[in-house]
C-alpha positions in Angstrom: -9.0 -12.9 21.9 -8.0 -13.0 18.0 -11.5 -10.6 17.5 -10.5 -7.9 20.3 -7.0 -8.0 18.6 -8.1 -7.0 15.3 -10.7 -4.9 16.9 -7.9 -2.6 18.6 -6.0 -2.6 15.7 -9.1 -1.1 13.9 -9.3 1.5 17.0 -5.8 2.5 16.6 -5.7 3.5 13.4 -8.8 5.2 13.6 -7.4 7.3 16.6 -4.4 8.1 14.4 -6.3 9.0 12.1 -7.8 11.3 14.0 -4.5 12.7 15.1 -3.3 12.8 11.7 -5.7 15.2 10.7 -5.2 18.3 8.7 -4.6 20.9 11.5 -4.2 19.2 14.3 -1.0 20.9 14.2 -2.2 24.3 15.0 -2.2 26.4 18.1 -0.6 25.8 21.7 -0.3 22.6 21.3 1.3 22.0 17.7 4.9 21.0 19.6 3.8 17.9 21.1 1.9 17.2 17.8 4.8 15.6 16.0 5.4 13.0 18.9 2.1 12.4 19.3 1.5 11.7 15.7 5.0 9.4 15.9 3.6 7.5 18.6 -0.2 7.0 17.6 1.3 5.1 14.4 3.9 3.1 15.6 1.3 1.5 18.3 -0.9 1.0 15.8 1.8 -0.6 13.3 3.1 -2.9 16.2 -0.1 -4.2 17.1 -1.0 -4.9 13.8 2.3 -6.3 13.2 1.3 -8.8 16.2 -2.1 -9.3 14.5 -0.8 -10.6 11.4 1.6 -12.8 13.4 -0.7 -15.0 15.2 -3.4 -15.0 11.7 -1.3 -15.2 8.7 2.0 -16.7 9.9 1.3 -20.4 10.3 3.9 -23.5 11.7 4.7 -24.4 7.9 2.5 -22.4 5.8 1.5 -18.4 5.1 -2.5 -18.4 5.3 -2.6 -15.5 2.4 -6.9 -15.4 2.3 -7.8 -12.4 0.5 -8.7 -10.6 4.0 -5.6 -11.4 5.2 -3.6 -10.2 2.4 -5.7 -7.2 2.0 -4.7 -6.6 5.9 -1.2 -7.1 5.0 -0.9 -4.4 2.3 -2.5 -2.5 4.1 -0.3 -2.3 7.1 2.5 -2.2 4.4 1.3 0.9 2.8 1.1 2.4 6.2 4.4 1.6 7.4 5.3 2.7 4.2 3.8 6.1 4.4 5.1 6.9 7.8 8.9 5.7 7.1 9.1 7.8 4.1 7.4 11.2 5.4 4.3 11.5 3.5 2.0 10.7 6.9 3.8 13.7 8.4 4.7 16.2 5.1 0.6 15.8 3.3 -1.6 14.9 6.3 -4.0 14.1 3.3 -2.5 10.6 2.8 -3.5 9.5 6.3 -7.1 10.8 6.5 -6.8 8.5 3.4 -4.8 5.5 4.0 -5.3 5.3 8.4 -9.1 4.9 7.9 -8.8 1.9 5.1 -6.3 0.5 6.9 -8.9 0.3 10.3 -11.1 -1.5 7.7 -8.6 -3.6 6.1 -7.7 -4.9 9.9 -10.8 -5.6 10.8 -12.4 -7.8 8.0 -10.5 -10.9 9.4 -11.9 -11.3 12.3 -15.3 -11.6 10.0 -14.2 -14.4 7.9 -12.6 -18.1 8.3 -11.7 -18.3 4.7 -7.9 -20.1 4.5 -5.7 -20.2 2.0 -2.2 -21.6 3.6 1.0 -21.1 1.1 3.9 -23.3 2.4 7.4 -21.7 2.7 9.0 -23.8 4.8 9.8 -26.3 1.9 10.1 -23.4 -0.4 11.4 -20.1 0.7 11.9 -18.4 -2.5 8.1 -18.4 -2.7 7.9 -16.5 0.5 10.3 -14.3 -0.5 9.0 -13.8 -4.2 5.2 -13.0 -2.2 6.9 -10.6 0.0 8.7 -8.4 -2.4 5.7 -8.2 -4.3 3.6 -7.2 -1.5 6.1 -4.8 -0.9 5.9 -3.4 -4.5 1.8 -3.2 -4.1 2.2 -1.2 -0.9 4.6 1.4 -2.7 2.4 1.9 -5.8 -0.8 2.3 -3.4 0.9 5.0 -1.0 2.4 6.5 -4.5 -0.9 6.4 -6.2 -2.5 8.1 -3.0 0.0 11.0 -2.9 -0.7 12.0 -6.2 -4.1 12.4 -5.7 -3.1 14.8 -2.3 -0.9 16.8 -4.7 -3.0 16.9 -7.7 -5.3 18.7 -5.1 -2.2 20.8 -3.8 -1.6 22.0 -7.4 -5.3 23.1 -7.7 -5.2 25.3 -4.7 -2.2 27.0 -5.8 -3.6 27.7 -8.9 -6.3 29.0 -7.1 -3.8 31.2 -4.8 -4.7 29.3 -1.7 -1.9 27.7 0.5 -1.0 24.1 0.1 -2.3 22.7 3.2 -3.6 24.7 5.8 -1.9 24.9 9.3 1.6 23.1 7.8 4.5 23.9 6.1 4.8 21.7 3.0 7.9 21.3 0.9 7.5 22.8 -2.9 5.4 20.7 -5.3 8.3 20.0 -7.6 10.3 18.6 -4.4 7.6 16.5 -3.6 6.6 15.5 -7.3 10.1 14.2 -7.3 10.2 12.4 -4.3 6.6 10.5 -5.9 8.6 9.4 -8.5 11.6 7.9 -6.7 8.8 5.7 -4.6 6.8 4.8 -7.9 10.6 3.9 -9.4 11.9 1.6 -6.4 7.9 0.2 -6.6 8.9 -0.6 -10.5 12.2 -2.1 -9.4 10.3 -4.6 -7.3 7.7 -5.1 -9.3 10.2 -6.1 -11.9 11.9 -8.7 -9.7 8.6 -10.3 -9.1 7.4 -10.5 -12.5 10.8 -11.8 -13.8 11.2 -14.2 -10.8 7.8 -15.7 -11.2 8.5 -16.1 -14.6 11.6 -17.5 -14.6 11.4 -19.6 -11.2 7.6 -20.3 -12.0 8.2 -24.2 -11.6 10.4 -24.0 -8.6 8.0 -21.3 -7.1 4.6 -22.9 -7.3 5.3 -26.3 -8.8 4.4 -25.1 -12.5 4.6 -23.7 -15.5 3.6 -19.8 -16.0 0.0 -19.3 -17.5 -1.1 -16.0 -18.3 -4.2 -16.4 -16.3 -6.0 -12.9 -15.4 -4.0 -12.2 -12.5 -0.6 -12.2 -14.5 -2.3 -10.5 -17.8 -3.3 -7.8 -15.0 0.1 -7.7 -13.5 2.2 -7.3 -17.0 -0.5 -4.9 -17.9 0.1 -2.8 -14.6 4.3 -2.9 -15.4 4.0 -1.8 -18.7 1.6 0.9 -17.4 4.5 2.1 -14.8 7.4 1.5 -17.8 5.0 4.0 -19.8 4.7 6.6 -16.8 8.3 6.7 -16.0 9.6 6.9 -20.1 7.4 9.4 -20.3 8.4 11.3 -17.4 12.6 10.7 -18.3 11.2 12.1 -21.9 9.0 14.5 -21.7 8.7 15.6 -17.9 5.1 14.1 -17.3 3.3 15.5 -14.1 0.1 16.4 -12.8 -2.8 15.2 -14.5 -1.3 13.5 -16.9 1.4 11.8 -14.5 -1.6 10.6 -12.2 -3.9 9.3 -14.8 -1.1 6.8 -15.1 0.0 6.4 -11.7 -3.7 5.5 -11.2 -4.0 3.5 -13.7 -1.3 1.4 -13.1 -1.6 0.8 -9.7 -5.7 -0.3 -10.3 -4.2 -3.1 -12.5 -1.7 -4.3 -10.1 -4.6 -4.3 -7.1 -7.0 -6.1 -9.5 -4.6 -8.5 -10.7 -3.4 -9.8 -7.1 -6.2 -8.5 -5.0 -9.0 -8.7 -7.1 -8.3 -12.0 -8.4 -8.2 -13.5 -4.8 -11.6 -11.7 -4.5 -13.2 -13.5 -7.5 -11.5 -17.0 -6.6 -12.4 -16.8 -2.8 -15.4 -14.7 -1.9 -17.5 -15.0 -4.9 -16.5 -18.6 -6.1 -15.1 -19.8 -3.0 -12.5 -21.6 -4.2 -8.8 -21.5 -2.5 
């Protein structure tokens, strides 16, 4: 039952995905295309949002395996995407994001790795995981539009519209709208570095260690401090502003994410 579960997750996404697609919103049809778009994703998230229910949330515990985890953000950075615009304004972000996010669903129904976090005794540490999760999910959906409109810019240069088929708002509208998702990412990101810092001993029953996943994590905050002084100072964009943006949000995957990787797929340790 769990298997067809994930499996129709997968399928969901995929077929919005495939209603997501750049000009889908063309022709006769383009007035229903809004609704349908609307209601492709919000199946999808709710199902998945059941998924992730019955696998990760445990009687007394949060199973956080690196496939489950790596489902979570996933489903994060698409509800992400879709509550703030960017799935419906650059239909680029979801042939991007709905595919890996089929993938992401999938992969765990293919493992029986288990890593259980308790909250019940602890809330704050459910709380502290959750925030940052929420952070990672707004630094990948960030990172992802500024790949779409480092491609926009390149097709204006090049006289071509932005996007085919749609109406998009102007770049520096949407370049600033990036920037206020990449700064309410840093704010969180800041609460969980500090908290687990701080509250290290109450969290997870010791003392911080700058292990590789923290070194990572610090590295990918001051890479995001960087970005935004330099954006506040000098007006950073484009190429420059995504280099960073990219940057940054590879640390913060590799810190949480990849280190979960290394522990539990490759060394199979919890």
């Amino acid at each position: 039952m769990d298997i067809l579960l994930h499996v129709a997750v997968a399928a969901l996404y995929a077929a919005a995905a495939w209603v997501c697609r750049p000009g889908t919103g063309n022709g006769a049809a383009a007035p229903r295309q809004p609704t349908l778009r609307a209601a492709a994703i919000a199946l999808a998230l709710a199902v998945h949002a059941l998924v992730i229910a019955r696998t990760i949330v445990l009687r007394d515990a949060l199973d956080l395996s690196f496939v489950n985890a790596l489902s979570l953000v996933a489903g994060l950075a698409v509800l992400v995407a879709w509550v703030s615009g960017a799935l419906r304004i650059l239909p680029g972000v979801a042939t991007m994001i709905l595919p890996v996010a089929a993938l992401c669903a999938l992969l765990p129904a293919l493992s029986s790795t288990r890593h259980p976090v308790r909250y019940v005794d602890e809330p704050w540490a459910a709380a502290h995981i959750g925030v940052a999760l929420v952070a990672y999910a707004l630094f990948v959906v960030a990172a992802l539009q500024a790949l779409v409109l480092t491609g926009i810019e390149k097709r204006l240069h090049r006289g071509a519209p932005a996007i085919e088929g749609t109406e998009t708002p102007p770049l520096l509208t949407l370049e600033n709208y990036l920037f206020r998702l990449i700064g309410a990412g840093f704010v969180l990101l800041t609460i969980t570095l500090a908290s687990g810092i701080v509250f290290s001993e109450q969290l997870f029953g010791k003392a911080v260690t700058m292990n590789h996943k923290n070194v990572l994590s610090v590295a990918g905050w001051c890479a995001f401090a960087v970005l935004l002084a330099g954006r506040w100072r000098y007006g950073w964009r484009g190429r420059t502003a995504l280099n960073w943006i990219l940057g940054g949000t590879l640390l913060l995957v590799l810190g949480y994410l990849g280190s979960k990787f290394v522990l539990e797929v490759i060394l199979h340790r919890g």
